[in-house]
C-alpha positions in Angstrom: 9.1 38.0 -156.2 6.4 41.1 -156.4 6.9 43.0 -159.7 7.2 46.1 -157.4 10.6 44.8 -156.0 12.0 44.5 -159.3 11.6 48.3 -160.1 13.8 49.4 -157.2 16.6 48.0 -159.4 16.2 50.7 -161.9 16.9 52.8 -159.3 19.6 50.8 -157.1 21.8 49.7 -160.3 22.0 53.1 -161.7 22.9 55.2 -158.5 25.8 52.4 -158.1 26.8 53.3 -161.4 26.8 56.9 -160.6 28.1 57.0 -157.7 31.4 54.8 -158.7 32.0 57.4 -161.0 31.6 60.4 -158.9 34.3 58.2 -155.8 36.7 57.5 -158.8 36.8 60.9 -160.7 38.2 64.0 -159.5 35.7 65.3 -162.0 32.6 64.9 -163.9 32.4 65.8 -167.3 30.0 65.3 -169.4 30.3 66.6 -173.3 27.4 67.7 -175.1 27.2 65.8 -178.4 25.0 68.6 -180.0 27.3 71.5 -179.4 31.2 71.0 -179.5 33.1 72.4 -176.5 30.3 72.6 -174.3 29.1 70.0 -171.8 26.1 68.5 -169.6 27.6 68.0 -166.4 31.2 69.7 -165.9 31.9 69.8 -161.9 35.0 70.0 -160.1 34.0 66.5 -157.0 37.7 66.3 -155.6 38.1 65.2 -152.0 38.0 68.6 -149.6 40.3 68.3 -146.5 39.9 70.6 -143.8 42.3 72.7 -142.4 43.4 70.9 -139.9 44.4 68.1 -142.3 46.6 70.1 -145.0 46.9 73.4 -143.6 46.1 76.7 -145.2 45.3 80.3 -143.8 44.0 81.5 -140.7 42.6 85.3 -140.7 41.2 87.0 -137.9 38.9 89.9 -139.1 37.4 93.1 -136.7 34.7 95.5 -137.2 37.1 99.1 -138.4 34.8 101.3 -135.9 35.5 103.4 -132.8 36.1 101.9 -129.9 32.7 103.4 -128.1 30.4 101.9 -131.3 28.9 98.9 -130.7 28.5 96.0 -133.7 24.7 94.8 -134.2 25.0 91.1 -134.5 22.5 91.0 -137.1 25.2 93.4 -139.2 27.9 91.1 -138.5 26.5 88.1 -139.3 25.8 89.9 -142.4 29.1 90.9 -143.1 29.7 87.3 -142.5 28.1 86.2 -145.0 29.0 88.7 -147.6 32.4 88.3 -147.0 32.2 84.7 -147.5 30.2 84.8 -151.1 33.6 86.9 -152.0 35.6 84.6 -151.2 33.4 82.2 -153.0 33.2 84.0 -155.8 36.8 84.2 -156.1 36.8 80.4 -156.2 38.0 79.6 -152.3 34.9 76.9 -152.3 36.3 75.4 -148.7 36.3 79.0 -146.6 34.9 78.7 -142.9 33.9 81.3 -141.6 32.5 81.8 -138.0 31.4 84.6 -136.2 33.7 85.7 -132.7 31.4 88.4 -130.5 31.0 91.3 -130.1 32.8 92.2 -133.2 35.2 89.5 -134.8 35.1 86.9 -137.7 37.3 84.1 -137.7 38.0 82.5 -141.2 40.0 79.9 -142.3 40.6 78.8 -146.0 42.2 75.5 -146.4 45.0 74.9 -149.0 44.9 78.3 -150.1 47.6 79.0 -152.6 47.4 82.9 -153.3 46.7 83.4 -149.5 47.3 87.6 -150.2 44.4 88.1 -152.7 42.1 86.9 -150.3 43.5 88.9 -147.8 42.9 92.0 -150.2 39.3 91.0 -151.2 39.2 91.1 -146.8 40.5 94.2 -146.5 38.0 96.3 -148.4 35.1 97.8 -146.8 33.4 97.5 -150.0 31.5 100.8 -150.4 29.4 101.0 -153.6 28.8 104.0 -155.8 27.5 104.7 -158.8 29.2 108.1 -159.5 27.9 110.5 -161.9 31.6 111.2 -164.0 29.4 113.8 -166.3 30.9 113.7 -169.9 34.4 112.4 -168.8 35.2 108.4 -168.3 37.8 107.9 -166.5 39.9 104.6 -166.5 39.4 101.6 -164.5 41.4 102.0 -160.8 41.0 105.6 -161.2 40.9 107.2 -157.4 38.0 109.5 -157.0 36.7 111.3 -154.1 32.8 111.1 -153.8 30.2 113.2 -151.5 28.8 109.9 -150.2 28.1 110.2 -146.6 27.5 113.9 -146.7 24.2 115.8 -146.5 23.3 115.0 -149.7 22.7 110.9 -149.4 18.7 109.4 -148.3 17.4 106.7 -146.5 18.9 103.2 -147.6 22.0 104.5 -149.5 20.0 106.0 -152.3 21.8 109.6 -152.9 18.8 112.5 -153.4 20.0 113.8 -157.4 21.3 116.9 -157.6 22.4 118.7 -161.1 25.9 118.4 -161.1 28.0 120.1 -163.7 30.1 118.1 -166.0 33.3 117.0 -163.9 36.9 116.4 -165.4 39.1 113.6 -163.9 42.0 115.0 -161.6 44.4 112.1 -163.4 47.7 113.3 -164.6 47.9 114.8 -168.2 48.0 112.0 -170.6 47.1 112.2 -174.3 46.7 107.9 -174.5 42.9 106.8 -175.6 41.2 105.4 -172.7 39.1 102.2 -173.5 35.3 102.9 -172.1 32.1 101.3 -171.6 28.6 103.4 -173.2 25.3 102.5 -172.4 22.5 101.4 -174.8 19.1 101.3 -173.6 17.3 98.1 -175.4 13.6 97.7 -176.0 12.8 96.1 -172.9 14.6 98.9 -170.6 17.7 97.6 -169.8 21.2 99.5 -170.3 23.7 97.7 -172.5 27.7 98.9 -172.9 29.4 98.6 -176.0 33.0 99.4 -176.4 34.7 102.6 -177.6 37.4 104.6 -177.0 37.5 107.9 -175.7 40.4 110.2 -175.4 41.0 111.4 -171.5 41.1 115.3 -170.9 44.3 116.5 -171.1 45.1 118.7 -168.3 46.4 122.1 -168.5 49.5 123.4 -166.5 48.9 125.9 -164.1 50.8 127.3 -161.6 48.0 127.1 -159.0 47.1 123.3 -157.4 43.9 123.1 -158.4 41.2 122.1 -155.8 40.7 118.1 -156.0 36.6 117.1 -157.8 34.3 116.1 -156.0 32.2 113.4 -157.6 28.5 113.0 -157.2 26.9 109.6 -155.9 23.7 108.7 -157.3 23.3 105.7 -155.6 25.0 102.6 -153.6 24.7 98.9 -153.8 22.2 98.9 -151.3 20.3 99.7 -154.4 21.1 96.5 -156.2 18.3 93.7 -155.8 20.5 91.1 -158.0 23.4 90.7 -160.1 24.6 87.7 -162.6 26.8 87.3 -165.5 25.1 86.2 -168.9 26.5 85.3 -172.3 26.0 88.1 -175.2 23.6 85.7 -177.1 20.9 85.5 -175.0 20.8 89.2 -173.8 20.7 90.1 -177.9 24.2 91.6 -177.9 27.0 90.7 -179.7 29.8 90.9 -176.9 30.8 87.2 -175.1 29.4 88.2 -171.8 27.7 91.0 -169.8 26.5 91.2 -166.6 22.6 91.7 -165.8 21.7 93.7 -163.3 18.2 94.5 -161.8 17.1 97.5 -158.7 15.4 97.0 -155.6 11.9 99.0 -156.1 12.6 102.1 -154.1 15.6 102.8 -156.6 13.9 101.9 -160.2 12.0 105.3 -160.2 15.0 107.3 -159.3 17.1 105.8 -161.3 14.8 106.4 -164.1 14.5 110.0 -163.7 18.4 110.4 -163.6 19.5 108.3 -166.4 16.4 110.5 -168.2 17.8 113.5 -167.8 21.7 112.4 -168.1 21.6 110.9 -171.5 24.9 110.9 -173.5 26.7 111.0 -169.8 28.8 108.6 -168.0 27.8 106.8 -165.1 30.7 105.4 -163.2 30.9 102.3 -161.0 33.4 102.8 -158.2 34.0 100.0 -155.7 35.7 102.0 -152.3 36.8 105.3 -154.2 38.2 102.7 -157.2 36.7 103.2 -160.4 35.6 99.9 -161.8 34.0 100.5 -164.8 32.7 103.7 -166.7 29.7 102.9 -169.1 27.8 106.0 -170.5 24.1 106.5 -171.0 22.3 106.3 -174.4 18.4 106.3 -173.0 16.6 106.9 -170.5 16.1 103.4 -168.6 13.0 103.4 -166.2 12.7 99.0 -165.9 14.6 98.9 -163.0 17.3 96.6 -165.0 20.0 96.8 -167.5 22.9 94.6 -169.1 26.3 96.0 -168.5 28.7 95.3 -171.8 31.9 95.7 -172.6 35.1 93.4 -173.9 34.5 91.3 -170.9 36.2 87.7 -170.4 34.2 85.2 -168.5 36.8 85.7 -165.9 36.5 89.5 -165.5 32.9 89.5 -166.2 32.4 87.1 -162.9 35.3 89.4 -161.1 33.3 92.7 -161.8 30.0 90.7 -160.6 30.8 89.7 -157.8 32.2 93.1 -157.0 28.7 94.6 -157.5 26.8 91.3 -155.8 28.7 91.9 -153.0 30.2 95.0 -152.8 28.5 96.4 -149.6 28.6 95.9 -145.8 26.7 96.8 -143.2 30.1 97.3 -141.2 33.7 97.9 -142.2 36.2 95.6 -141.4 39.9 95.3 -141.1 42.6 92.2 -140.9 43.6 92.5 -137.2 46.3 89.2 -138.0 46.6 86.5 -140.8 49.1 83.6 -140.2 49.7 80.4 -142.7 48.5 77.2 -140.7 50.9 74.2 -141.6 48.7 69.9 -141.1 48.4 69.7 -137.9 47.6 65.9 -138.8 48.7 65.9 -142.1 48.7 63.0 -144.6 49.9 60.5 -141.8 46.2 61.4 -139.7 44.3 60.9 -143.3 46.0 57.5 -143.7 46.0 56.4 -140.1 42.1 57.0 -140.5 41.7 55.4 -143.5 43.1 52.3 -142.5 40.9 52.5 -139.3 38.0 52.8 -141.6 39.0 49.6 -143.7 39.6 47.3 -140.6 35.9 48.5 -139.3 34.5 48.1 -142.3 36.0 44.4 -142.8 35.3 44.1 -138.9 31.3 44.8 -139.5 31.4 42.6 -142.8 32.9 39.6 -141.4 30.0 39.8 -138.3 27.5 40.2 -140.6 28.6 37.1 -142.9 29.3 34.5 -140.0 26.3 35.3 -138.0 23.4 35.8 -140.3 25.0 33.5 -143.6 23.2 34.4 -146.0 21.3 37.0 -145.6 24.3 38.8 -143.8 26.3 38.5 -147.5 23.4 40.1 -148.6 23.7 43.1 -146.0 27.4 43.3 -147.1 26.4 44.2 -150.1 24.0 47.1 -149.1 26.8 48.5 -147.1 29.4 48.6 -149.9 26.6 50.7 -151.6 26.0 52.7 -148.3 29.8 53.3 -148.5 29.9 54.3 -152.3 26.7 56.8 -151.6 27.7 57.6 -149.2 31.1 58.8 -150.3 29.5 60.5 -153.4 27.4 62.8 -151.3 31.3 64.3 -149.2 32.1 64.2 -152.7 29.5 66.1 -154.4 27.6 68.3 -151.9 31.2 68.9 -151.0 31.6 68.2 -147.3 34.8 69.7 -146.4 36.5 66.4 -144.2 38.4 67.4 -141.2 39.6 64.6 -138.4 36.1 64.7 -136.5 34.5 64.6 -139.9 35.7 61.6 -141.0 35.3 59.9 -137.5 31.5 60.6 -137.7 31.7 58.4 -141.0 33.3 55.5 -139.9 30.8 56.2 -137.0 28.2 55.4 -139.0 29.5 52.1 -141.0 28.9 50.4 -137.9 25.3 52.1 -137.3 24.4 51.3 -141.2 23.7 47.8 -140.1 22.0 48.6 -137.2 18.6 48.2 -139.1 19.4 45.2 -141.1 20.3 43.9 -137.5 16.6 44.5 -136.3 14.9 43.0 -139.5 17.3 40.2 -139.6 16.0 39.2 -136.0 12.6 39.5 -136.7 13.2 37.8 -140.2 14.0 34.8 -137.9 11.4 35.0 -136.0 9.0 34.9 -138.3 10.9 31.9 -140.1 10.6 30.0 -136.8 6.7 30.6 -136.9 6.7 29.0 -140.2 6.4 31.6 -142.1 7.5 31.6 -145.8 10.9 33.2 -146.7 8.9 36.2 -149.1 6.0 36.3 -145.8 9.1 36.2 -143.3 10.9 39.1 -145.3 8.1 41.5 -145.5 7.0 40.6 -142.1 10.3 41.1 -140.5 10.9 44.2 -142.5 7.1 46.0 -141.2 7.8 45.0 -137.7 11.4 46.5 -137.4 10.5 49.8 -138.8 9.5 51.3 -136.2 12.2 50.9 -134.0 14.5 51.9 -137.0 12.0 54.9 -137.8 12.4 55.7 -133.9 16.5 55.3 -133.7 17.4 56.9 -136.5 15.4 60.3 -135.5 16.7 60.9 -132.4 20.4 60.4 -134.3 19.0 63.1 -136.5 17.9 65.3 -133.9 21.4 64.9 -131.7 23.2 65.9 -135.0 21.1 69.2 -136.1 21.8 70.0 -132.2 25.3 69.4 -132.7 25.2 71.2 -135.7 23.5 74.5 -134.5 25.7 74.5 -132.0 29.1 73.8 -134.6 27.8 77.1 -135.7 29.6 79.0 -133.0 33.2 80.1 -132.6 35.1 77.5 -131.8 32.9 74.6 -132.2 33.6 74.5 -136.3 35.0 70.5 -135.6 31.4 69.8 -133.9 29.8 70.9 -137.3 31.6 68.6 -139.0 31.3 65.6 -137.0 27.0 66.3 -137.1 27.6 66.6 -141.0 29.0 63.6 -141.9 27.4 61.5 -139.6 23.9 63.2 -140.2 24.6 62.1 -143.8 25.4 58.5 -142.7 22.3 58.1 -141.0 20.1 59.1 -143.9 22.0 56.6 -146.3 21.8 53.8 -143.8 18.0 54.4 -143.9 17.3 54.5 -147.7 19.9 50.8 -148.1 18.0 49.1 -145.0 14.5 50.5 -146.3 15.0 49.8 -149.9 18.3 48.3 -151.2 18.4 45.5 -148.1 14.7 44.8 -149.0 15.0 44.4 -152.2 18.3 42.4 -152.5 17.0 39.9 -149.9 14.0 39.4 -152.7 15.9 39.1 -155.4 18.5 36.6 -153.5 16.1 34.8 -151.2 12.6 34.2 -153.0 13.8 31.5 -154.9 15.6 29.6 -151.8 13.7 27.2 -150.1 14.3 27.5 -146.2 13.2 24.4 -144.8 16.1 23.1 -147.4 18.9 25.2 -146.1 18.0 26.6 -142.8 21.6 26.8 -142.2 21.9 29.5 -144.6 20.1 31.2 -142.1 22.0 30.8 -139.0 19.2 29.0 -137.5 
């Protein structure tokens, strides 16, 4: 056998390996031996059913604008995806979403448990605002009133400064310590919070209502280029986590010039009129980034970035209806299609044995590793299965042999001519390419059509269909090109035909 064969085998026997342990495990987890508690690999690869197979929630969302606007589709497919790295964010890894025009999403998140917070993450229109609170923080879920949207706010939601006097929180008289955020400005220009506690202004009674303050917006989250959560240690803090942030160009000069002359005050961060966070300015930072710090878990660290990454749309939006969507199919449909799969899969197998003898035990084998790959791609990507999904798979168990068929035939052929098995192999593998080259892309191309096309409302069962079986096809091609080939070599070089041409079927 060619030495070159050989070397696919450090490629073939590990990816077996792998993938058995990806089909088996419900997770992968790794450890790292150098660090204790920590790990290489740690990955959540359970099974994801669609909705139609174990139920979940449906919501129908609608642009919140008067009737006589009409919804860009550029801004809704925006807000489409914003929404949707929410959700994400949240941890709802299985969401669908799908635009409905002129001015509808459609989303449906299977097996939700805690259908509500979603629903609430939804319903905000997600507005923003970094607040100037002058010398005053005020506690997080504080309700302030802003004057974004008046004559005072620029192009792109970057608010033209104004001085503003130092405002007082219209919160009810308390003398309880209120736990804040203050800003440091490091070395390199970026704004750190470290923890303290400042006592809220008490508020005097009067006899007179007194008229309600009117925050001033320095900027929105238009003005945010990106957003992540770090650990303390590699931003040179000692708090567990902060969360980086860096501005879009047109906002790093103004920013400068405000947190410049606003030193010592508090700059707020208020998510639709909701006070998030209050960290306070200790230097001017004209970089264009910061670090925001406080006693942050990983868990609100993540919560409070994904509330700045994606805080904004391009149009509001409200929950028009939201109902909970029991299996349509259920676990009966999953087992009725997994037994359909098996008998296939022992139907193709058998063929593939009786007809072709030996080499067609070796094609059995590349199709149980087409099947374990195969099933570690749904696994890993993750390809949310739903009823069409899993039909394009067992689709494509029978279309997985479809090339070992061709070079089979023409690994005949060639034996006929008098060829030698390792002559007949290559031979029969070079002359069926092409019409396995040529088959195989126009499957591809029918599935990206089906695919685009999956993308719109309705069609969401077309998309999955295209997915799984695109997936098939690509697998099928790398075990006929390379783990057929090199299996018949390592089975078949060391067989001599003209001594057992009934191994061959012939």
């Amino acid at each position: 056998m060619k030495r070159n064969q050989y070397r696919w085998l450090y490629l073939i026997i590990p990816l077996i390996a792998l993938a058995i342990w990806v089909d088996v495990s419900p997770k992968l987890q790794l450890a790292n031996p150098f660090k204790a508690g920590t790990y290489w690999v740690n990955r959540d690869v359970s099974t994801r059913l669609g909705l139609d197979l174990r139920g979940g929630l449906q919501v129908l969302l609608e642009a919140d604008l008067p009737s006589t606007s009409t919804v860009n589709s550029n801004d809704l497919k925006t807000t489409l995806q914003i929404l949707e790295n929410r959700v994400n964010g949240l941890g709802v890894s299985e969401v669908v979403m799908q635009s409905a025009p002129p001015n509808r999403i459609v989303a449906e998140f299977p097996g939700l448990q805690d259908p509500q917070q979603v629903v609430n993450v939804l319903q905000e229109t997600g507005v923003l605002e970094f607040v100037d609170f002058g010398s005053n923080p005020l506690a997080a879920g504080t309700v302030v009133q802003t004057d974004f949207g008046t004559a005072g706010a620029g192009p792109d939601g970057i608010v033209v400064l104004t001085p503003t006097s130092d405002a007082t929180a219209t919160t009810a008289p308390t003398d309880t310590p209120v736990p804040t955020d203050t800003a440091t400005a490091t070395a390199s220009g970026t704004e750190t919070a470290q923890p303290t506690s400042a006592a809220t202004p008490t508020a005097t009674a009067t006899t007179e209502p007194s008229a309600p303050i009117i925050y001033h917006t320095v900027m929105t989250g238009k003005s945010l280029a990106s957003v992540s959560v770090e650990t303390g240690a590699s931003a040179g803090v000692s708090s567990p986590f902060v969360i980086s942030f860096a501005l879009k160009s047109d906002a790093t000069t103004l920013f400068g010039d405000y947190t410049g002359s606003h030193v010592g005050q508090v700059l707020g961060i208020v998510l639709d009129k909701k006070v998030i966070s209050s960290p306070s300015i200790n230097q001017k930072i004209d970089k264009g980034s910061g670090i925001i710090e406080g006693n942050f878990t990983q868990d609100e660290a993540n919560a409070l970035a994904i509330q700045l990454r994606y805080g904004s749309l391009p149009i509001p939006v409200k929950v028009v209806e939201s109902q909970s969507v029991g299996a349509t199919l259920g676990a009966d449909s999953v087992r009725r299609s997994l037994i359909a799969g098996i008998i296939g899969l022992i139907a193709v197998v058998l063929f593939m044995l009786l007809y072709y003898r030996l080499p067609g035990f070796v094609a059995d084998l590349a199709l149980i590793v087409y099947a374990l790959v195969s099933f570690m791609l749904f696994k890993f990507i993750p390809v949310v299965l739903t009823l069409p999904g899993i039909a394009g798979f067992i689709l494509s168990v029978g279309m997985a042999v479809d090339a070992n068929i061709l070079i089979f035939e023409r690994l005949k052929e060639e034996l006929r001519a008098g060829r030698t098995l390792r002559q007949a192999i290559d031979l029969g593998w070079a002359r069926a390419w092409p019409s396995i080259r040529d088959s195989n892309s126009s499957t591809l191309i029918t599935c990206l059509i089906l695919f685009i096309f999956g993308n719109t409302f309705g069609a969401s069962m077309v998309k999955g269909f295209s997915v799984t079986l695109a997936l098939g096809v690509l697998v099928s091609l790398f075990t006929a090109v390379i783990v057929t080939r090199t299996f018949l070599h390592v089975v078949l070089d060391s067989v001599k035909f003209a001594e057992h041409p009934r191994w061959f079927g012939i």
